[in-house]
SEVEX-855214 format. One record per residue (C-alpha): residue number from 1; x, y, z negated; residue in three letters. Coordinates in steps of 0.1 Angstrom, whole numbers. Example, Ala and Ser with C-alpha at 12.3 -4.5 7.8 and 13.67 -1.06 7.14 Angstrom:
2
<r><n>1</n><xx>123</xx><yy>-45</yy><zz>-78</zz><res>ALA</res></r>
<r><n>2</n><xx>137</xx><yy>-11</yy><zz>-71</zz><res>SER</res></r>
! end
This chain:
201
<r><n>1</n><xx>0</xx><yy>0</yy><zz>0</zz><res>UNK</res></r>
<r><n>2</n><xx>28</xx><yy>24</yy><zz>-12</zz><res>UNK</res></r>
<r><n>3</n><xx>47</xx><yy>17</yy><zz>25</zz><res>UNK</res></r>
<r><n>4</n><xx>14</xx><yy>26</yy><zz>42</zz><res>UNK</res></r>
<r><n>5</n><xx>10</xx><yy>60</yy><zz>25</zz><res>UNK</res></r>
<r><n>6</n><xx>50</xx><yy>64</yy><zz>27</zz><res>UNK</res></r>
<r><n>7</n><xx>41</xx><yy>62</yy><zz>72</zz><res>UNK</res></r>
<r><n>8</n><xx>16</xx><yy>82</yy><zz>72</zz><res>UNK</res></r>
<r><n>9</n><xx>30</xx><yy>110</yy><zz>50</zz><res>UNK</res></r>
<r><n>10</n><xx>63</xx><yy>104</yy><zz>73</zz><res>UNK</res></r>
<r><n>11</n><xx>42</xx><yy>108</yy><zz>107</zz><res>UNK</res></r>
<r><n>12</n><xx>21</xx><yy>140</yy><zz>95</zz><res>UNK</res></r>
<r><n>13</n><xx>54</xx><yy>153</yy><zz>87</zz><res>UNK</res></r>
<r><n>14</n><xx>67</xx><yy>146</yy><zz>121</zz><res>UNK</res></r>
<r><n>15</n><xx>36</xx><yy>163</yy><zz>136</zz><res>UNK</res></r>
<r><n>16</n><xx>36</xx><yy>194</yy><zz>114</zz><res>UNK</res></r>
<r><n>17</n><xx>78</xx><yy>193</yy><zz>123</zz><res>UNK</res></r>
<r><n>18</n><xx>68</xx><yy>193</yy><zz>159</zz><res>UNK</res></r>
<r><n>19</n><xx>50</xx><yy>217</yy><zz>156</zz><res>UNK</res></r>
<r><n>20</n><xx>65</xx><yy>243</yy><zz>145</zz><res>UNK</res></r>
<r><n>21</n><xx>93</xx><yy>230</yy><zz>163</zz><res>UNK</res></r>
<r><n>22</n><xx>76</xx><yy>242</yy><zz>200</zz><res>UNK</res></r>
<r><n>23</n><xx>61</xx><yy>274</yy><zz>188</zz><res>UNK</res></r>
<r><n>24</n><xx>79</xx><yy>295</yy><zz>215</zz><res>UNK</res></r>
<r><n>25</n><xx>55</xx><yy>274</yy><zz>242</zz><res>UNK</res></r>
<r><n>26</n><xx>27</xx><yy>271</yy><zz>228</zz><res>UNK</res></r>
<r><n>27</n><xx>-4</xx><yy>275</yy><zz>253</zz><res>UNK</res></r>
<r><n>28</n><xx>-20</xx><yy>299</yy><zz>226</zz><res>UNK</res></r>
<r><n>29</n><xx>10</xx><yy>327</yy><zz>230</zz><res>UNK</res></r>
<r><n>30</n><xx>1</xx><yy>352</yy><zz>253</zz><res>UNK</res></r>
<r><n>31</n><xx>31</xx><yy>362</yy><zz>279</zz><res>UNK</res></r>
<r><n>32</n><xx>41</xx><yy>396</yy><zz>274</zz><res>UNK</res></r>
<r><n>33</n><xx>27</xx><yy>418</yy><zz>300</zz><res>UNK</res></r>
<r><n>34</n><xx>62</xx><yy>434</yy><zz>307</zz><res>UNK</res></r>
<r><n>35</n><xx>75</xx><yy>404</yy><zz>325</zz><res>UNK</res></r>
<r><n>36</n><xx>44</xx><yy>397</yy><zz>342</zz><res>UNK</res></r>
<r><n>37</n><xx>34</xx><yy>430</yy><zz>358</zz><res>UNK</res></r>
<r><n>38</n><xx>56</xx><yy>451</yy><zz>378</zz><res>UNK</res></r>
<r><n>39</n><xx>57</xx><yy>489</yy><zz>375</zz><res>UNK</res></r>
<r><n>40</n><xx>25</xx><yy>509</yy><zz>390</zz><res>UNK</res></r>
<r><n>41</n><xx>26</xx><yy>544</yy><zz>401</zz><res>UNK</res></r>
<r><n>42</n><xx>-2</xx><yy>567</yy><zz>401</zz><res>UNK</res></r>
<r><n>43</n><xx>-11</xx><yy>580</yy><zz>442</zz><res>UNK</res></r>
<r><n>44</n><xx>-37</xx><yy>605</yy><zz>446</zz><res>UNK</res></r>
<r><n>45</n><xx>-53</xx><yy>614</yy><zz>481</zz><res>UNK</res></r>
<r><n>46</n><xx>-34</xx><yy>634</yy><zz>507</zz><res>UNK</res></r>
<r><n>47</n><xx>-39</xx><yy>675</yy><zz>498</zz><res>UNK</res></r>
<r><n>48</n><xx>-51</xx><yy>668</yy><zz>469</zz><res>UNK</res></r>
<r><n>49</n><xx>-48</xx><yy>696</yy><zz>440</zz><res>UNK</res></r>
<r><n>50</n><xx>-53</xx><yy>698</yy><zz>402</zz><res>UNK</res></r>
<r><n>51</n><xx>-63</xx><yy>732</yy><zz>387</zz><res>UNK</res></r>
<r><n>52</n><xx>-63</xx><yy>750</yy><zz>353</zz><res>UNK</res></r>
<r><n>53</n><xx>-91</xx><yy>776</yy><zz>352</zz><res>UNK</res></r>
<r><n>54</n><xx>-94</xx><yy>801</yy><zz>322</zz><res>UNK</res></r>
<r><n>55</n><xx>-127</xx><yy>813</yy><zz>318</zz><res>UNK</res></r>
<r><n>56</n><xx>-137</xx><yy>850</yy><zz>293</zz><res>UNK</res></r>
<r><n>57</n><xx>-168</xx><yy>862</yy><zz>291</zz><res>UNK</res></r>
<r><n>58</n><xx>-178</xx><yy>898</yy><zz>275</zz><res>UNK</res></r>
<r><n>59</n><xx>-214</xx><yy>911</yy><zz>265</zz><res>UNK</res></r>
<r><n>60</n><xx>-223</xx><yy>946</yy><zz>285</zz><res>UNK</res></r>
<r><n>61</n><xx>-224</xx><yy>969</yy><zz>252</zz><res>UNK</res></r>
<r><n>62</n><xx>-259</xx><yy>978</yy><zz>260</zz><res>UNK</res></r>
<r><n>63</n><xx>-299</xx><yy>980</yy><zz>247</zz><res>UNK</res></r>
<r><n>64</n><xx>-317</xx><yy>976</yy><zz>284</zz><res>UNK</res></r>
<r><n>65</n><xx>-312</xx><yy>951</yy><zz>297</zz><res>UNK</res></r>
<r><n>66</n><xx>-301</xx><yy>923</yy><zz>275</zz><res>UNK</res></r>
<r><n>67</n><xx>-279</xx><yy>897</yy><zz>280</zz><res>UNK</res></r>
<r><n>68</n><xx>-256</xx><yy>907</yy><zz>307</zz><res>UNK</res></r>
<r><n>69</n><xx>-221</xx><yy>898</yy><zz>308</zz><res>UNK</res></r>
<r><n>70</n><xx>-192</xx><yy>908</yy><zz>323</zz><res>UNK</res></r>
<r><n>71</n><xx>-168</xx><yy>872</yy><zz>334</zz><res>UNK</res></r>
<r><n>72</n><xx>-131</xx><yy>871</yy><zz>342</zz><res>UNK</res></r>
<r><n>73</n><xx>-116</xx><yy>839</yy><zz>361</zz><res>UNK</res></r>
<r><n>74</n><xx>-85</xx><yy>829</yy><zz>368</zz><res>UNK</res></r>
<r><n>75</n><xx>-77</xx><yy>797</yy><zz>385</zz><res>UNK</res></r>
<r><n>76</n><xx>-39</xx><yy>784</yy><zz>391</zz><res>UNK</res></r>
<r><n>77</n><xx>-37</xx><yy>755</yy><zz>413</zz><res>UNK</res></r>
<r><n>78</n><xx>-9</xx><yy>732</yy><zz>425</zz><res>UNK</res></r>
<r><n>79</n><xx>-1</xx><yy>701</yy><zz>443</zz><res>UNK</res></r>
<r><n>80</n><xx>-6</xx><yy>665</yy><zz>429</zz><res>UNK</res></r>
<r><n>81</n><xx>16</xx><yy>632</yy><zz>443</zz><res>UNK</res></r>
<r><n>82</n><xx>-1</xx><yy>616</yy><zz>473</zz><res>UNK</res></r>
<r><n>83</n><xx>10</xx><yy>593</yy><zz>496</zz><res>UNK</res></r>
<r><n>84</n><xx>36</xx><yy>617</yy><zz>516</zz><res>UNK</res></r>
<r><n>85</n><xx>55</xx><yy>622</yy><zz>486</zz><res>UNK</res></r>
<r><n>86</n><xx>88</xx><yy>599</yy><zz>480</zz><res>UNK</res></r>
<r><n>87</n><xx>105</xx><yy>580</yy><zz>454</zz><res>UNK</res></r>
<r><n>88</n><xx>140</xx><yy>584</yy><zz>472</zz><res>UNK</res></r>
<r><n>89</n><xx>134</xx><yy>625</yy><zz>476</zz><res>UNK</res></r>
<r><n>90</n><xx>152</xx><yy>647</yy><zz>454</zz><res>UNK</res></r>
<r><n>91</n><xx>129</xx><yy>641</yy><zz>426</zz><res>UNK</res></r>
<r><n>92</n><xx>149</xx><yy>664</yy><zz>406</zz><res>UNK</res></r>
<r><n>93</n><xx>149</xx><yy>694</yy><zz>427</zz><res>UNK</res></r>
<r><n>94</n><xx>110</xx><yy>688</yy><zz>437</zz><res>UNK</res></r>
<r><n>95</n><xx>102</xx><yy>690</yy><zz>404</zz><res>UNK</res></r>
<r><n>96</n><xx>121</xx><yy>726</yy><zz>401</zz><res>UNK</res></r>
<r><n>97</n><xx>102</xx><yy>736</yy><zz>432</zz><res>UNK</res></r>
<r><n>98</n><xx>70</xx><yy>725</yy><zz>421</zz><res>UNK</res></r>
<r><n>99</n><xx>79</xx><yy>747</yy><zz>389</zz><res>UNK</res></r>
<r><n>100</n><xx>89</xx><yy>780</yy><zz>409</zz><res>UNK</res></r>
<r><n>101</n><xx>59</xx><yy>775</yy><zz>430</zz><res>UNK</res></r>
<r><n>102</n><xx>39</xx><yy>774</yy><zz>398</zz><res>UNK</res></r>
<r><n>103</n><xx>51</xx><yy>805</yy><zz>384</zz><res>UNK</res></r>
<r><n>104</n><xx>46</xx><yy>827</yy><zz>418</zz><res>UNK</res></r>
<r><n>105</n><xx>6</xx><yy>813</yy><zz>414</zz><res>UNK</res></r>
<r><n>106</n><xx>10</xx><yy>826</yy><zz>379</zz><res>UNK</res></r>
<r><n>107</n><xx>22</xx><yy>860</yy><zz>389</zz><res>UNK</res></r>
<r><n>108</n><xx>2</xx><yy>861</yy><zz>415</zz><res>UNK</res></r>
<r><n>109</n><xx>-26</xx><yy>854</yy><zz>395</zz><res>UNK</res></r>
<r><n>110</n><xx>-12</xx><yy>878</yy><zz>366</zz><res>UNK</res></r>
<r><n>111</n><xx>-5</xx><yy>903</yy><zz>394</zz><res>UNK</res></r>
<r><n>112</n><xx>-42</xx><yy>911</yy><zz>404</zz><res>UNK</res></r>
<r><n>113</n><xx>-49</xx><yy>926</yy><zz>365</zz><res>UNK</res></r>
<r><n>114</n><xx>-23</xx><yy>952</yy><zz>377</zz><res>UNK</res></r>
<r><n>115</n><xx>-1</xx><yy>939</yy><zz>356</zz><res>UNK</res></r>
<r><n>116</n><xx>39</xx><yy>931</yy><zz>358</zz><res>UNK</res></r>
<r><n>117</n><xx>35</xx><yy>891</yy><zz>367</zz><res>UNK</res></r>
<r><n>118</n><xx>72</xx><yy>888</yy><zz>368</zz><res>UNK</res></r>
<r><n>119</n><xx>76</xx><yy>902</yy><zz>335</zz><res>UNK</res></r>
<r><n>120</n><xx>52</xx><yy>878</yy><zz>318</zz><res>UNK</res></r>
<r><n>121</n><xx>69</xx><yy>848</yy><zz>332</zz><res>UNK</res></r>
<r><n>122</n><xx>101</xx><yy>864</yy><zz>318</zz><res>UNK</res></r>
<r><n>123</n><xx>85</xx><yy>865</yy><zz>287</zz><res>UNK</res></r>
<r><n>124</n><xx>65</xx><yy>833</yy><zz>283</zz><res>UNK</res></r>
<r><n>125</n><xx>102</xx><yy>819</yy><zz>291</zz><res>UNK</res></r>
<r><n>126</n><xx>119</xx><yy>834</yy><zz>260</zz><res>UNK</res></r>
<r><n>127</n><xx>90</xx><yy>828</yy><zz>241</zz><res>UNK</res></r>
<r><n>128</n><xx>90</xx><yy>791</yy><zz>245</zz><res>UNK</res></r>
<r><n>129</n><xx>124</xx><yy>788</yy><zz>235</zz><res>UNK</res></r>
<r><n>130</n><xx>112</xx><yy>799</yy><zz>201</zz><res>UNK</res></r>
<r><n>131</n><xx>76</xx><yy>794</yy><zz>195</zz><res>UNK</res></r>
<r><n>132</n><xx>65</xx><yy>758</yy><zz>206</zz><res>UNK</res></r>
<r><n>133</n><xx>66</xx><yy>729</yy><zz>185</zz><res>UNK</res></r>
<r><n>134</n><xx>85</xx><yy>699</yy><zz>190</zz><res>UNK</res></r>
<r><n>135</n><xx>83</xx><yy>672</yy><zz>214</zz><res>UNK</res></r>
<r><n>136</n><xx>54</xx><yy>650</yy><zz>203</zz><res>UNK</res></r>
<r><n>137</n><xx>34</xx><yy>673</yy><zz>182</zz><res>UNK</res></r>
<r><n>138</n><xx>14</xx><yy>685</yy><zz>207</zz><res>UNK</res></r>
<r><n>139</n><xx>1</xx><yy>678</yy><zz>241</zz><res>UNK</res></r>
<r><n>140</n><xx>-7</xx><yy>721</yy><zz>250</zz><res>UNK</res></r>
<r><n>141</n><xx>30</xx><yy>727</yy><zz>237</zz><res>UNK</res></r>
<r><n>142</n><xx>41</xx><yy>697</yy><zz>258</zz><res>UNK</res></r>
<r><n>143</n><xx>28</xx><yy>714</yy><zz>287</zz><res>UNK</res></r>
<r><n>144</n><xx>38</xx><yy>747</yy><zz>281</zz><res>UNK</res></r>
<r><n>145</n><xx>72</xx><yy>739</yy><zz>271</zz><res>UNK</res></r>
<r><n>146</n><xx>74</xx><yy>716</yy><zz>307</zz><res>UNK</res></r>
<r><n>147</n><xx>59</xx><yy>752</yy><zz>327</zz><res>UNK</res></r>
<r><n>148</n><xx>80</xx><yy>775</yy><zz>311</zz><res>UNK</res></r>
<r><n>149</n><xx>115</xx><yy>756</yy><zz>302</zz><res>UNK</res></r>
<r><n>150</n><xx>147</xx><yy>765</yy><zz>321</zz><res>UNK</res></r>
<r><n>151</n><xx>169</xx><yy>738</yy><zz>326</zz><res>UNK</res></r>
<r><n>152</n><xx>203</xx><yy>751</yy><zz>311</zz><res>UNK</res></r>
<r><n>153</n><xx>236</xx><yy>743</yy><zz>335</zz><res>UNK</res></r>
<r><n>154</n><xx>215</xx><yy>720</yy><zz>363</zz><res>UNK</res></r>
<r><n>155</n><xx>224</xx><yy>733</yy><zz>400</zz><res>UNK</res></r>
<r><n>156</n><xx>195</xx><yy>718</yy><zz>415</zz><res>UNK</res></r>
<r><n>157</n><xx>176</xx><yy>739</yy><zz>394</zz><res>UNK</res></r>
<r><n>158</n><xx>200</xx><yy>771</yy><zz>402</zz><res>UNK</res></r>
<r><n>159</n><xx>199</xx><yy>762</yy><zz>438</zz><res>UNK</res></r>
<r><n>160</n><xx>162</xx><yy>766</yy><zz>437</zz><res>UNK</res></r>
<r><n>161</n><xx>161</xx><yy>793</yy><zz>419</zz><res>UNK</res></r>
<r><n>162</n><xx>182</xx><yy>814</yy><zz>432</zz><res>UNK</res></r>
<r><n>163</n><xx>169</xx><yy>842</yy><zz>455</zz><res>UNK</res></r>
<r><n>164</n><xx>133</xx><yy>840</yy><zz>438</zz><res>UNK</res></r>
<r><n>165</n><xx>140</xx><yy>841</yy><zz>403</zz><res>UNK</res></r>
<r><n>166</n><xx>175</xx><yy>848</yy><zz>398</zz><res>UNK</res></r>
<r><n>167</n><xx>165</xx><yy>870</yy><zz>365</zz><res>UNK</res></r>
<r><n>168</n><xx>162</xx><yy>835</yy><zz>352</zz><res>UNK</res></r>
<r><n>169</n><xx>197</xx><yy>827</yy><zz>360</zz><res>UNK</res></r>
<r><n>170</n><xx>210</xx><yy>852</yy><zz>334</zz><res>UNK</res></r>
<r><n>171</n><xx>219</xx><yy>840</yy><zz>302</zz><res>UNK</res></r>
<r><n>172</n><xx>214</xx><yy>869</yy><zz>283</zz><res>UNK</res></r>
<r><n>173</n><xx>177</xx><yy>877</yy><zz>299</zz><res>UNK</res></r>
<r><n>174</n><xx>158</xx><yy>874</yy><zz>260</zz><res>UNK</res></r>
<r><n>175</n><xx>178</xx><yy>897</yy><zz>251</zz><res>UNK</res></r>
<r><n>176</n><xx>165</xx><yy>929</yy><zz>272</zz><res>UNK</res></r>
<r><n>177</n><xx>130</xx><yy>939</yy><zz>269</zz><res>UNK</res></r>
<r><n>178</n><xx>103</xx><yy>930</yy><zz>299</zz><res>UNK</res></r>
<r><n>179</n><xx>76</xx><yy>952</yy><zz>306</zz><res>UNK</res></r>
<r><n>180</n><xx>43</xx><yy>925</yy><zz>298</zz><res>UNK</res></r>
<r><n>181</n><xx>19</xx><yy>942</yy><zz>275</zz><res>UNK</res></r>
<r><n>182</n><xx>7</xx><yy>911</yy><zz>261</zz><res>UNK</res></r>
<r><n>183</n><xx>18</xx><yy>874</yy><zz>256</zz><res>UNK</res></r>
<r><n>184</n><xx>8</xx><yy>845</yy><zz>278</zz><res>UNK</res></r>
<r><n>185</n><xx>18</xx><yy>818</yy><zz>255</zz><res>UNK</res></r>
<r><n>186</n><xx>0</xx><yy>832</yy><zz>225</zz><res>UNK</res></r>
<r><n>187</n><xx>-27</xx><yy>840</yy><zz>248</zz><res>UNK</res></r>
<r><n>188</n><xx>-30</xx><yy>801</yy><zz>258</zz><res>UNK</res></r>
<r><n>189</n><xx>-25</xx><yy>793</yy><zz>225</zz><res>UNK</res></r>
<r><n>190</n><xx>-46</xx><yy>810</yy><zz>206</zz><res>UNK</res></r>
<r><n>191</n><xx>-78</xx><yy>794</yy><zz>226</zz><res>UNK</res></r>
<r><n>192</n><xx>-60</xx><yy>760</yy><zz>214</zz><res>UNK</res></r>
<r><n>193</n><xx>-68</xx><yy>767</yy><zz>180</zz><res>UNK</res></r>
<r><n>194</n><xx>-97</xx><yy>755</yy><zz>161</zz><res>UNK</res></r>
<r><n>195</n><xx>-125</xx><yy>776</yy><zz>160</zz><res>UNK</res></r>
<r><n>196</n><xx>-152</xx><yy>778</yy><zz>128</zz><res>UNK</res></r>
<r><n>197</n><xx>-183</xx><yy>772</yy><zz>131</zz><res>UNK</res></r>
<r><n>198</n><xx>-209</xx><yy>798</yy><zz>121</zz><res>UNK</res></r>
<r><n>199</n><xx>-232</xx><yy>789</yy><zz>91</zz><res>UNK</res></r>
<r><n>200</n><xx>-263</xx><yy>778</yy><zz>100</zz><res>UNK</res></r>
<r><n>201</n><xx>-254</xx><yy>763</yy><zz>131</zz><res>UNK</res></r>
! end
């Protein structure tokens, strides 16, 4: 009787032995995706565009008639990747163009308030060096720290540059003053911040 309980102990040890023996192949382990799928890349259709539209609104400060506003839009718009656009381009130096492009919408844009549109980018630029959180903390800051960064010693990015914004060339350009009455970056991120709600809402 005691041999018979001795084998069976001995073959559900075996078993439990085996098993943890082939735990690397078990049929229950799901393959990691990574060596499964391959890397995909995101392709929009040809001419197509994204756009960031900023919308104010203010009240006509009058009795008769009520309810009248006065509205202010400003759209900026660029390019998104379709299928004309290249892995094997100069990724690098696209990327700097896409960025230049971006700021002459901006001043453009800026421009038509009869304001200095130049001056503004030369501001948001300094002010981003100082102002923005760090990487991570925020997806607006992300953003605004990707528009308004200047890539320090690249010559792609001088290349591009140069003949359209070679104020931004200068290393010393924070330290003069640039004729923008009013800040773009706080501008965008002041309609980031939370807002409270009224009582009674």
């Amino acid at each position: 009787m005691s041999s018979k309980v001795s084998l069976v102990i001995f073959g559900y040890l075996m078993i439990f032995r085996g098993v943890l023996g082939n735990t690397g192949h078990c049929p229950n382990v799901k393959t990691p995706l990574s060596s499964v799928r391959k890397k995909r890349y995101l392709t929009f259709p040809d001419d197509s565009s994204a756009s960031i539209t900023i919308d104010l609104a203010k009240t006509f400060m009058t009795h008769v008639p009520s309810g009248w506003y006065m509205t202010m839009d400003l759209d900026v718009v660029f390019p998104l990747p379709d299928s004309q656009f290249t892995i094997e381009h100069l990724r690098r130096k696209l990327h700097h163009k896409q960025k230049r492009d971006l700021w002459e919408r901006i001043e453009e844009a800026v421009g038509f308030r009869n304001v200095n549109g130049r001056a503004c980018i030369l501001r948001s630029i300094c002010e981003a060096k100082m102002h923005l959180l760090p990487k991570g903390k925020s997806m607006v800051h992300d953003v605004l720290r990707a528009i308004f960064t200047i890539p320090a010693f690249e010559k792609e990015f001088e290349e591009e540059m140069r003949g359209a914004y070679d104020d931004v060339l200068d290393p010393d350009i924070c330290d003069r003053l640039h004729e923008c009455p009013w800040s773009l970056l706080h501008f965008i991120l002041d309609m980031n911040k939370p807002r409270a709600v009224p009582r009674g809402r």
